[in-house]
C-alpha positions as CSV (number, residue, x, y, z in Angstrom):
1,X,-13.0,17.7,-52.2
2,X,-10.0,16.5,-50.1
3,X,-10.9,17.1,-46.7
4,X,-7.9,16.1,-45.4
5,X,-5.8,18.2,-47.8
6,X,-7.9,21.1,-47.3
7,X,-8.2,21.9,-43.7
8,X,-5.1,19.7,-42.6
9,X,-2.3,19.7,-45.4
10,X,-2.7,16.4,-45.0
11,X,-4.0,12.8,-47.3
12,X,-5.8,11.4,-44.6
13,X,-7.1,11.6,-40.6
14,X,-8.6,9.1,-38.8
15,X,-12.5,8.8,-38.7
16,X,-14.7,8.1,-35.7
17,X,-17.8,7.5,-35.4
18,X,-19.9,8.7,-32.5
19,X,-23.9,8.0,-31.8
20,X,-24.4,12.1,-31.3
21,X,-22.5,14.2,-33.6
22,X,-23.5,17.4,-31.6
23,X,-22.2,16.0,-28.1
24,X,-19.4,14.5,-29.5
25,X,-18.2,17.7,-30.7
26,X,-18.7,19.3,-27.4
27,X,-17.0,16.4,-25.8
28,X,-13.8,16.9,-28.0
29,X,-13.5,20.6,-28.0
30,X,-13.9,21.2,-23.9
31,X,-12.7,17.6,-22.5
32,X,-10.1,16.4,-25.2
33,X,-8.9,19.9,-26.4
34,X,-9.9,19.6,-30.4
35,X,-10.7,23.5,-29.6
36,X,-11.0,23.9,-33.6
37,X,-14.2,22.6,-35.3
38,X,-15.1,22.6,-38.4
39,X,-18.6,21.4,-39.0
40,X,-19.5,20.1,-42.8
41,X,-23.1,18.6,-44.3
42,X,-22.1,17.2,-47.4
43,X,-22.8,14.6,-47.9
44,X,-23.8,13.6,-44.8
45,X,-22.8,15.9,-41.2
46,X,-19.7,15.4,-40.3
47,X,-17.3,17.5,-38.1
48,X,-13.3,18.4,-38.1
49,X,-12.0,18.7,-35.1
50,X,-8.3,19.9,-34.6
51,X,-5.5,21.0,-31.9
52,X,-1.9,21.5,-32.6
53,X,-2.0,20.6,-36.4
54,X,-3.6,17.0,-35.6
55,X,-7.4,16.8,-36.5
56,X,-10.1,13.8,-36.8
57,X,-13.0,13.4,-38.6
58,X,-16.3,12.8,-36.5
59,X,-19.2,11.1,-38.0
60,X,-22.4,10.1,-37.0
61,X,-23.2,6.3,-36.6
62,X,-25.0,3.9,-34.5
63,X,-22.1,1.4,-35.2
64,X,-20.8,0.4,-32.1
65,X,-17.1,0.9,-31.6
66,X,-14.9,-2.5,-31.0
67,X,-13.4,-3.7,-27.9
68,X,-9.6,-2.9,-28.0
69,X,-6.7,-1.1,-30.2
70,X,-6.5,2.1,-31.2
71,X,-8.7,4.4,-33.2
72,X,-6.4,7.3,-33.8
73,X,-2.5,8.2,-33.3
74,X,-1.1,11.6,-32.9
75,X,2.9,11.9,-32.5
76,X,3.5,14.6,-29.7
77,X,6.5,16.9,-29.1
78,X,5.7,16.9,-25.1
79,X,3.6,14.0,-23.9
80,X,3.5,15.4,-20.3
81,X,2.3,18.9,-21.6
82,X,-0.6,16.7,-23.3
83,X,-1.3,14.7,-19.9
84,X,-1.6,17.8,-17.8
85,X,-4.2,19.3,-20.1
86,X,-5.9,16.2,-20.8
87,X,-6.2,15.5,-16.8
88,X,-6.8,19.5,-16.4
89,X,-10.0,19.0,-18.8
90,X,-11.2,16.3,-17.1
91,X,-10.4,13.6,-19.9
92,X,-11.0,9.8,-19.8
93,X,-7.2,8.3,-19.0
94,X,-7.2,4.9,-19.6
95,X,-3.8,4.5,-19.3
96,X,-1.4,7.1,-18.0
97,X,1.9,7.8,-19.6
98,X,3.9,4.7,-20.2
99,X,5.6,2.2,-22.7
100,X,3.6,1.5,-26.3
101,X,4.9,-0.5,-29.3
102,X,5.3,3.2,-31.3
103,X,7.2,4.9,-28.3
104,X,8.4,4.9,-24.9
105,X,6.2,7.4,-23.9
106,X,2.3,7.2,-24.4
107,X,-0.9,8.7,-23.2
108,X,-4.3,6.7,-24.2
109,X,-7.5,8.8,-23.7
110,X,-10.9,7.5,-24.5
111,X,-14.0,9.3,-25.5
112,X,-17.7,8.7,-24.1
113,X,-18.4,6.0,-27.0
114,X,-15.2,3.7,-26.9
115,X,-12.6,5.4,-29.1
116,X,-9.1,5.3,-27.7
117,X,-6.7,8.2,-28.8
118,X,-3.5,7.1,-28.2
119,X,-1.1,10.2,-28.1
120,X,2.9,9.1,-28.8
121,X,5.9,11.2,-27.8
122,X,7.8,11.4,-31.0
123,X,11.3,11.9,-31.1
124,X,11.7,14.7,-32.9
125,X,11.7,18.7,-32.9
126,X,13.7,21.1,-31.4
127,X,12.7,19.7,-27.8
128,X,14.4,16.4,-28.5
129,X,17.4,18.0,-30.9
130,X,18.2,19.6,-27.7
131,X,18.2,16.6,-25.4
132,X,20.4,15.1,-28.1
133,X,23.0,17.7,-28.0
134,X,23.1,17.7,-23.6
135,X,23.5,14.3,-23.8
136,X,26.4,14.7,-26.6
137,X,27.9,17.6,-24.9
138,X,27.6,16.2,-21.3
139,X,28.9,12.5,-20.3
140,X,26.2,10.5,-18.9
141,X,27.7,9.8,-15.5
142,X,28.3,13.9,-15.3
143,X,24.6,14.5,-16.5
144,X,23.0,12.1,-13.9
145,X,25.5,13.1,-11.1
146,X,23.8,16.8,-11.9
147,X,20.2,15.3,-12.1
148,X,20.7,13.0,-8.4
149,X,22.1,16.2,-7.0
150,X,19.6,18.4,-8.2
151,X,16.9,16.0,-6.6
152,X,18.5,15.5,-3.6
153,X,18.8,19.0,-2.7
154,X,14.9,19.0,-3.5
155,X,14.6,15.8,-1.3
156,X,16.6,16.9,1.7
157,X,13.8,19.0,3.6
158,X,11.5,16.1,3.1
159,X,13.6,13.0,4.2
160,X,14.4,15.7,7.5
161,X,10.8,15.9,8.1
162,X,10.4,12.2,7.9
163,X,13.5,11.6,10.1
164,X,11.5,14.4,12.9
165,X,8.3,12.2,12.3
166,X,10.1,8.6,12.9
167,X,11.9,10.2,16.0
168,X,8.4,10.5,17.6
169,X,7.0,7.6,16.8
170,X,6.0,5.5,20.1
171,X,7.3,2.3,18.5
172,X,10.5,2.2,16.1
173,X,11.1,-1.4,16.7
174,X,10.2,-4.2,13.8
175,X,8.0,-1.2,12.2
176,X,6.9,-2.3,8.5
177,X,6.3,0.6,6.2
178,X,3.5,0.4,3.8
179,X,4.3,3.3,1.2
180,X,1.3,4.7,-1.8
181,X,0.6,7.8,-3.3
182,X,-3.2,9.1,-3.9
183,X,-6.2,7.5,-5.2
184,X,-4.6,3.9,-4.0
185,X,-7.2,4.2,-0.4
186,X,-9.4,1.0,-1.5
187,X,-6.3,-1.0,-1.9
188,X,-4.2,0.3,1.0
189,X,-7.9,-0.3,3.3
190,X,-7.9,-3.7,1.9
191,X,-4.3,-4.8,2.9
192,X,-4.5,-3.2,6.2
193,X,-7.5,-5.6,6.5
194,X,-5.0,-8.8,7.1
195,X,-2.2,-7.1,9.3
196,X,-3.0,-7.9,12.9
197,X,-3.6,-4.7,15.7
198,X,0.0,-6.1,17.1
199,X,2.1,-5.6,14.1
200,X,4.0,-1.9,14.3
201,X,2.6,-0.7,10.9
202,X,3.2,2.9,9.6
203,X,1.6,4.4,6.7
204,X,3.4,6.7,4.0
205,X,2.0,8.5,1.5
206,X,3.3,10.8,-1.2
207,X,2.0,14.1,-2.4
208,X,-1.9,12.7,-1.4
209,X,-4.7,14.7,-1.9
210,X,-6.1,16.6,1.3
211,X,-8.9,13.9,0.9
212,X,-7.0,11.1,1.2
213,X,-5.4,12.4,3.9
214,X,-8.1,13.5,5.9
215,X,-9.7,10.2,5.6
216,X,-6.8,8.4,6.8
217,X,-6.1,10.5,9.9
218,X,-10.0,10.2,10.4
219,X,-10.5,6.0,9.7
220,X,-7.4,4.3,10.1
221,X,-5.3,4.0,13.6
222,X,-2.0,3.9,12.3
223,X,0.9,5.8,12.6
224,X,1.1,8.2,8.8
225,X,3.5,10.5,7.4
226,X,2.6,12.0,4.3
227,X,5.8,13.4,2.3
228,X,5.0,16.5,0.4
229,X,7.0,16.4,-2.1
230,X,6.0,13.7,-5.1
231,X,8.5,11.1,-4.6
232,X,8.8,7.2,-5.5
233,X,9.5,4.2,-3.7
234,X,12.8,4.7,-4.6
235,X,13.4,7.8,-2.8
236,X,11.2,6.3,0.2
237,X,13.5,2.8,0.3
238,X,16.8,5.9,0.6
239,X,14.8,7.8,3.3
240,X,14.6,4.8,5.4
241,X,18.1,3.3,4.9
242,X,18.9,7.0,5.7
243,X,16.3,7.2,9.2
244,X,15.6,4.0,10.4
245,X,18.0,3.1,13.9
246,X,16.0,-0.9,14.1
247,X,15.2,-3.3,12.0
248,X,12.3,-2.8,10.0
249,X,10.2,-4.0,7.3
250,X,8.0,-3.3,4.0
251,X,4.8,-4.8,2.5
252,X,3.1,-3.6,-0.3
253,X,-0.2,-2.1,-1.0
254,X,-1.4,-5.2,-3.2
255,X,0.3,-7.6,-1.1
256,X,-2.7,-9.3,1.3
257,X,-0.9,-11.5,4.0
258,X,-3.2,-14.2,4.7
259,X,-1.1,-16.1,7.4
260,X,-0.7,-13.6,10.8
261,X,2.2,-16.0,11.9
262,X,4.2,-14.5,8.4
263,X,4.7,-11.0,10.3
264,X,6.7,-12.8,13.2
265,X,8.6,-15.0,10.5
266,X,9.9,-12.7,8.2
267,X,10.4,-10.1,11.5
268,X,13.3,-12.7,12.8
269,X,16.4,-12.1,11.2
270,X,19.2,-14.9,11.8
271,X,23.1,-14.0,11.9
272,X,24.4,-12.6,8.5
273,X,21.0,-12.1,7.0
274,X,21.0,-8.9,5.4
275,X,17.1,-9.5,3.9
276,X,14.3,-11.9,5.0
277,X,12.1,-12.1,2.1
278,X,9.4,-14.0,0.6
279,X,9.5,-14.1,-3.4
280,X,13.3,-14.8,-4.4
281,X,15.1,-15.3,-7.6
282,X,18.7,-16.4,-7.7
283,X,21.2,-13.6,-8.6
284,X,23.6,-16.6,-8.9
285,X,24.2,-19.5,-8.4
286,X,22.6,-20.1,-4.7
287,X,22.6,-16.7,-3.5
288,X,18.9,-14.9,-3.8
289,X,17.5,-11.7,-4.3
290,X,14.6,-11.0,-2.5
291,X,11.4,-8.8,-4.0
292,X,10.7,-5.9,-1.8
293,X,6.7,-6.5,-2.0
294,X,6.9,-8.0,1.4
295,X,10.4,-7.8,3.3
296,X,12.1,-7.6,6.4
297,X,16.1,-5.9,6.6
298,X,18.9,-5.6,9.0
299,X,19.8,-2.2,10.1
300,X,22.9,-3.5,11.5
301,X,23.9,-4.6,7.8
302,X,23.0,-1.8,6.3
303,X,25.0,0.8,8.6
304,X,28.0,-2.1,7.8
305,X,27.4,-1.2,3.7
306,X,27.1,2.2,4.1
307,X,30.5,2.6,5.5
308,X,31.9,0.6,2.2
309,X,33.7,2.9,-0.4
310,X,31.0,4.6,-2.4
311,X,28.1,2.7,-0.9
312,X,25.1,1.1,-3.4
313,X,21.4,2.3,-2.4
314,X,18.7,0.8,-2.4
315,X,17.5,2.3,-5.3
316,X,17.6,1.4,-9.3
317,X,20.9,1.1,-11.2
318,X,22.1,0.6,-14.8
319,X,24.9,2.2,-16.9
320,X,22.8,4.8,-18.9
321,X,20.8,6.3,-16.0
322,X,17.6,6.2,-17.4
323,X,14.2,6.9,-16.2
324,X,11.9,3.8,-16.3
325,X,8.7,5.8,-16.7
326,X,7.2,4.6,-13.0
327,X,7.3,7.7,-11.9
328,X,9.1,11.3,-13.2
329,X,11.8,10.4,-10.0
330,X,11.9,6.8,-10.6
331,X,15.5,7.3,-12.4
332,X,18.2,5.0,-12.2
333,X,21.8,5.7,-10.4
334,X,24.5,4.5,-12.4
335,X,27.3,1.8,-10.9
336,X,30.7,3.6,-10.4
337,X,33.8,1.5,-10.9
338,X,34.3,0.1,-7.4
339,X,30.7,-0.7,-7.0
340,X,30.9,-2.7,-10.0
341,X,33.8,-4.2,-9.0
342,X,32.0,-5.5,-6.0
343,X,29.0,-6.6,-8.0
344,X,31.4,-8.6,-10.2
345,X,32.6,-10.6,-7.3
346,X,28.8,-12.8,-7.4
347,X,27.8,-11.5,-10.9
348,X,29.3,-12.6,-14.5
349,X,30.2,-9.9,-16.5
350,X,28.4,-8.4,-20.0
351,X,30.7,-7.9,-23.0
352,X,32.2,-5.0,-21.6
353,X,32.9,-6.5,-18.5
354,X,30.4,-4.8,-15.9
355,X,28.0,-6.9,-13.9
356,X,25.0,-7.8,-15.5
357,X,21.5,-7.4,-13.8
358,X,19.9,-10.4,-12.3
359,X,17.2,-12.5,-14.5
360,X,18.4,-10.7,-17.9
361,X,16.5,-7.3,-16.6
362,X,17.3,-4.2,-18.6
363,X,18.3,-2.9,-15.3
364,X,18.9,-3.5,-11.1
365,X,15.7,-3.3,-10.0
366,X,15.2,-1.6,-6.2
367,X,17.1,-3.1,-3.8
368,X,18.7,-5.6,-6.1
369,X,22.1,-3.9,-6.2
370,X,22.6,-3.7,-2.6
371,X,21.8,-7.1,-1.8
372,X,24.2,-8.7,-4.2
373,X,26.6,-5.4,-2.8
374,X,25.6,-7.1,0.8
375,X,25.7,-11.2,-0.7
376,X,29.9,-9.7,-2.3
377,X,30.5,-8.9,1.8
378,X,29.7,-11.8,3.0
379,X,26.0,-11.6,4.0
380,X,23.1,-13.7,2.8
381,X,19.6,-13.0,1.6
382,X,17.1,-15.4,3.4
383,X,14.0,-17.2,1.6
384,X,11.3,-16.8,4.7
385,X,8.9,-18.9,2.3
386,X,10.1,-21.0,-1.1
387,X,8.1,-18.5,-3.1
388,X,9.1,-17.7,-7.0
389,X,9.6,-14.7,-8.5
390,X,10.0,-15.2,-12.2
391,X,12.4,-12.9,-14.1
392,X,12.5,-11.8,-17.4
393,X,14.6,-14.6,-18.8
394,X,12.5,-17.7,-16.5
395,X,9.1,-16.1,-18.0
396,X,9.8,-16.9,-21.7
397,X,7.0,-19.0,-23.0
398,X,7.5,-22.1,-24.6
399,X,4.9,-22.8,-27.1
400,X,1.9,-24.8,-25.8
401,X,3.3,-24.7,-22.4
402,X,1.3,-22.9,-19.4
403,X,1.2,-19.6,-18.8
404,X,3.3,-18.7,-16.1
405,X,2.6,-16.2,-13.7
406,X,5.5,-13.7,-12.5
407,X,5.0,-14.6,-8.7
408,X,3.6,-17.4,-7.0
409,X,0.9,-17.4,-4.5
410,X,-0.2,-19.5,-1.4
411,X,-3.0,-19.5,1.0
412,X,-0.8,-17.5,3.6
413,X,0.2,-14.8,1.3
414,X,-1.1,-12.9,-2.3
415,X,0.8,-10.4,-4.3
416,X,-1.4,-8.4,-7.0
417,X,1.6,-6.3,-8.4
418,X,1.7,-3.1,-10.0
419,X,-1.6,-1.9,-8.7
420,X,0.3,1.7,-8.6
421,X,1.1,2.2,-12.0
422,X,-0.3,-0.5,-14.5
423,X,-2.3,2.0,-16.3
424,X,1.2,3.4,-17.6
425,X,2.0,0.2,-18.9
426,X,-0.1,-1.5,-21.9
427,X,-0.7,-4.9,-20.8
428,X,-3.0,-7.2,-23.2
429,X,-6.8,-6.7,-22.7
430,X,-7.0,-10.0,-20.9
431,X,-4.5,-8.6,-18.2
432,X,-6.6,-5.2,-18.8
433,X,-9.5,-6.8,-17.7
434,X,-8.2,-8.6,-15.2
435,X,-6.8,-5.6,-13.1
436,X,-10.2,-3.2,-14.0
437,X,-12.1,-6.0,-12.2
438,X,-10.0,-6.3,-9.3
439,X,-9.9,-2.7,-8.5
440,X,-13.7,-3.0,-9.4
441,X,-14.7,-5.3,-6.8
442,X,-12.0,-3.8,-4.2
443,X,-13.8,-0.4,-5.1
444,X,-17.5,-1.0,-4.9
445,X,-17.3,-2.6,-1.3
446,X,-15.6,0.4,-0.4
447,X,-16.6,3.6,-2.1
448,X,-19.4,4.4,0.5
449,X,-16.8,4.9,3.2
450,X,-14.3,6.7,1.0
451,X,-14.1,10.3,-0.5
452,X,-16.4,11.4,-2.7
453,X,-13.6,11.9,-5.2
454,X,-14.0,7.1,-5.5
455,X,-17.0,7.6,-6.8
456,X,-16.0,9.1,-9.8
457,X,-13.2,6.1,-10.1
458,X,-15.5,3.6,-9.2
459,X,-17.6,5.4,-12.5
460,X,-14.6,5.1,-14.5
461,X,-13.8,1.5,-13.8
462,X,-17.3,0.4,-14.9
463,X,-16.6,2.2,-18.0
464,X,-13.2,0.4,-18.2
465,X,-15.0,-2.9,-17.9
466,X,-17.4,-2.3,-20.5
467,X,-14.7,-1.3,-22.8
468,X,-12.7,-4.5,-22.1
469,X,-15.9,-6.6,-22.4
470,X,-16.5,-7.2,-18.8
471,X,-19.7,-7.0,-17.3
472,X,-19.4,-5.4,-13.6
473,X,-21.6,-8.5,-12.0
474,X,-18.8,-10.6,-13.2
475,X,-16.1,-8.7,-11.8
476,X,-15.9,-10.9,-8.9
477,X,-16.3,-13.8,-10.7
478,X,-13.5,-13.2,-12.6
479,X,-11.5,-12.5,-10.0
480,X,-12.6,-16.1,-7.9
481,X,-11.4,-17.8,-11.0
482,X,-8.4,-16.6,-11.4
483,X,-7.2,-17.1,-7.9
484,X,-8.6,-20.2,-7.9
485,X,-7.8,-21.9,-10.6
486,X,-5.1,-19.6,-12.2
487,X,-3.0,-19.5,-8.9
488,X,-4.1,-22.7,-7.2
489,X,-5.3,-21.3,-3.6
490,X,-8.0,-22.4,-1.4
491,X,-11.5,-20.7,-2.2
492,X,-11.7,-19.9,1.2
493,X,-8.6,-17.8,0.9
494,X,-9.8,-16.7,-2.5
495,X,-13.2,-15.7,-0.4
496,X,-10.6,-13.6,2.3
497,X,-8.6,-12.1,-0.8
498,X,-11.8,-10.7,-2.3
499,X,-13.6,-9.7,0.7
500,X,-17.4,-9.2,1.4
């Protein structure tokens, strides 16, 4: 008999195997959604579990499942339809909607017993013949002029609310912002850690659950606004150009200042410095960009560009006005004429002749555009320390050469990177691993202290490890290492990074 043909109209479904047949079918008809089971005993007991026209084949077997890959692949009309019910049935995400080698948009999920489902948007059905026709129909300018005004009307009550919160703050001067959305507390606890009492920081958060929340106003004594509405730090970096009257700063969630005496460095900005920053890449030939992880900007500068013809944000840009799967806001403007004219004045040109983005990127990453807007007016990005960023084109990989890393790192300062979102990105299990045992060992210290809801991550992280191959008593380990050796700091800076 043809299983698959039979109960599918298919020649073949994937096959897992599962230690407990009866659980396992529980498990994927209430947590993963396969609502339809079929359950057959010939030869052996095996089930058929099905939703939406995709079905597997469960099977018994104390074969353990291998570390890494995929054991199954369904192609989806609406991946985000998917997410929400996975997340709604209280599914195993092991990494959230992001970029696969099959498509741009990919959910895995992973079952009690170490089989990954990856679920693919497809680009097909009448979903995506629609899109197709819009974007046929509509110019792409016109289309994302509609979309950015849609989202500012939606943003507009929010950034005033933020505006009425910084107008009471006691201190607006040298303030650096430190901006995260929910289930980030163990990180944003741990960089807090290494800024000193006297430095003016205020916490943002986006969308957070009450728990979060109420744990901050409770623990921490720092200023926090929390904006309602679920924004990126896109739309945060365009709420403070828009808000802030004083100079002021930003540091990331994952960046651990080591060095107290960097605050008062990258606070003092010289004449014409638009940024201080301390990872830079050159946008050209000597004039750098500075990475926002840790930054410091001139108010004075920006009210200057902001009274330019069609000013540039601080946000992303390209020429398509794409989304670059971050976030659902986390879309790109696109560069009118004389913006790019102004770009072209410190950029070469592409074939076509617009400005092409810094380091061969795909696109001007956040607050890329507006300093080489800034660098065309005359005004300088400043390199507080001589610390690389690697781009895309400087990260290539020359065969039996070193590995190199994206940033560097010192004893005064540490940048982790993509703690937010690098479960919506499929990075190697080595890199996996690597970021499972971080937030492990950040966790674990921690969880005590945070709201009950950590527990249940810290749970899912030792399941991560296990997964990857990690045992949780070497998380820290791992960790030492790699600072150590990998990045070449001090182990007593490595000791400080990881914490105790």
């Amino acid at each position: 008999m043809n299983i698959g043909r039979a109960l599918l109209g298919t020649d073949s479904m994937p096959c897992l195997r599962v230690p407990n047949l009866a659980a396992a079918v529980e498990h994927y008809r209430t947590v993963l959604g396969f609502e339809n089971v079929q359950l057959l005993t010939d030869p052996h007991p095996v089930a058929v579990v099905r939703r939406a026209g995709a079905g597997l084949l469960l099977q018994e077997s104390d074969h353990r499942v291998h570390q890494g890959g995929w054991d199954a692949v369904f192609f989806v009309a609406r991946i985000d339809q998917i997410m929400a019910d996975l997340r709604r049935r209280g599914a195993t995400i092991q990494f959230g909607t992001g970029i696969s080698a099959v498509s741009a948009r990919t959910v895995e999920a992973r079952d009690p017993w170490g089989n990954v489902l990856a679920f693919c948007e497809s680009e097909t059905g009448l979903g995506h013949s629609l899109q197709q026709l819009a974007r046929r129909a509509l110019p792409a300018r016109a289309r994302v002029a509609l979309r950015d005004a849609r989202q500012a009307r939606e943003e507009r009550p929010h950034l005033n609310e933020f505006a009425q919160f910084y107008r009471g703050l006691a201190d607006q001067r040298d303030v650096f912002y430190m901006f995260f959305t929910g289930g980030l507390l163990h990180w944003v606890v741990s960089a807090i850690r290494h800024v000193p009492t006297d430095v003016n920081l205020v916490l943002l958060g986006s969308d957070l659950p009450e728990e979060d929340e109420t744990w901050l106003r409770r623990n921490v004594d720092r200023p926090l606004h929390v904006v309602r509405l679920g924004i990126d730090d896109n739309t945060m970096w365009e709420f403070l150009f828009e808000v802030n009257e004083h100079n002021f700063g930003w540091i990331d969630i994952d960046c651990f200042v080591l060095e107290p005496q960097l605050f008062a460095d990258i606070s003092r900005l010289d004449d014409g410095v638009a940024v201080n920053g301390v990872w830079t890449y050159e946008a050209a030939l000597s004039v750098p960009i500075a990475c926002t992880h840790f930054a410091f900007l001139d108010v004075g500068v920006i009210r200057a560009m902001r009274r330019a013809q069609q000013p540039i944000s601080p946000a992303n840009y390209d020429y398509r006005g794409m989304n670059v799967f971050l976030h659902p806001r986390t879309n790109c403007r696109i560069l009118t004429g004389p913006q790019q004219s102004r770009l072209l004045r410190v950029l070469p040109a592409d074939e076509r002749g617009r400005p092409l983005p810094p380091g061969d990127g795909p696109f001007f990453d956040t607050l890329v555009a507006y300093q080489v807007d800034a660098a065309a007016a005359g005004y300088r990005t400043h390199a507080v320390r001589p610390l690389a960023h690697r781009t895309e084109a400087s990260l290539q990989v020359e065969e039996g050469a070193d590995r190199p890393w994206q940033q560097d790192m010192t004893d005064e300062v540490v940048h982790v990177g993509g703690v937010s979102y690098y479960q919506r990105h499929f990075h190697g299990v080595d890199l996996r691993a690597m970021y499972a045992a971080a937030e492990y060992m950040l966790l674990s210290r921690l969880v005590d202290r945070l709201p009950h809801t950590y527990s249940m991550m810290l749970a899912g992280l030792l399941a991560d490890l296990e997964y990857l191959g990690v045992q949780s008593a070497d998380a820290e380990d791992l960790i030492r290492r790699h600072l150590v050796v990998d990045r070449g700091i001090s182990p007593e800076s490595a000791a400080r990074v990881i914490g105790g």
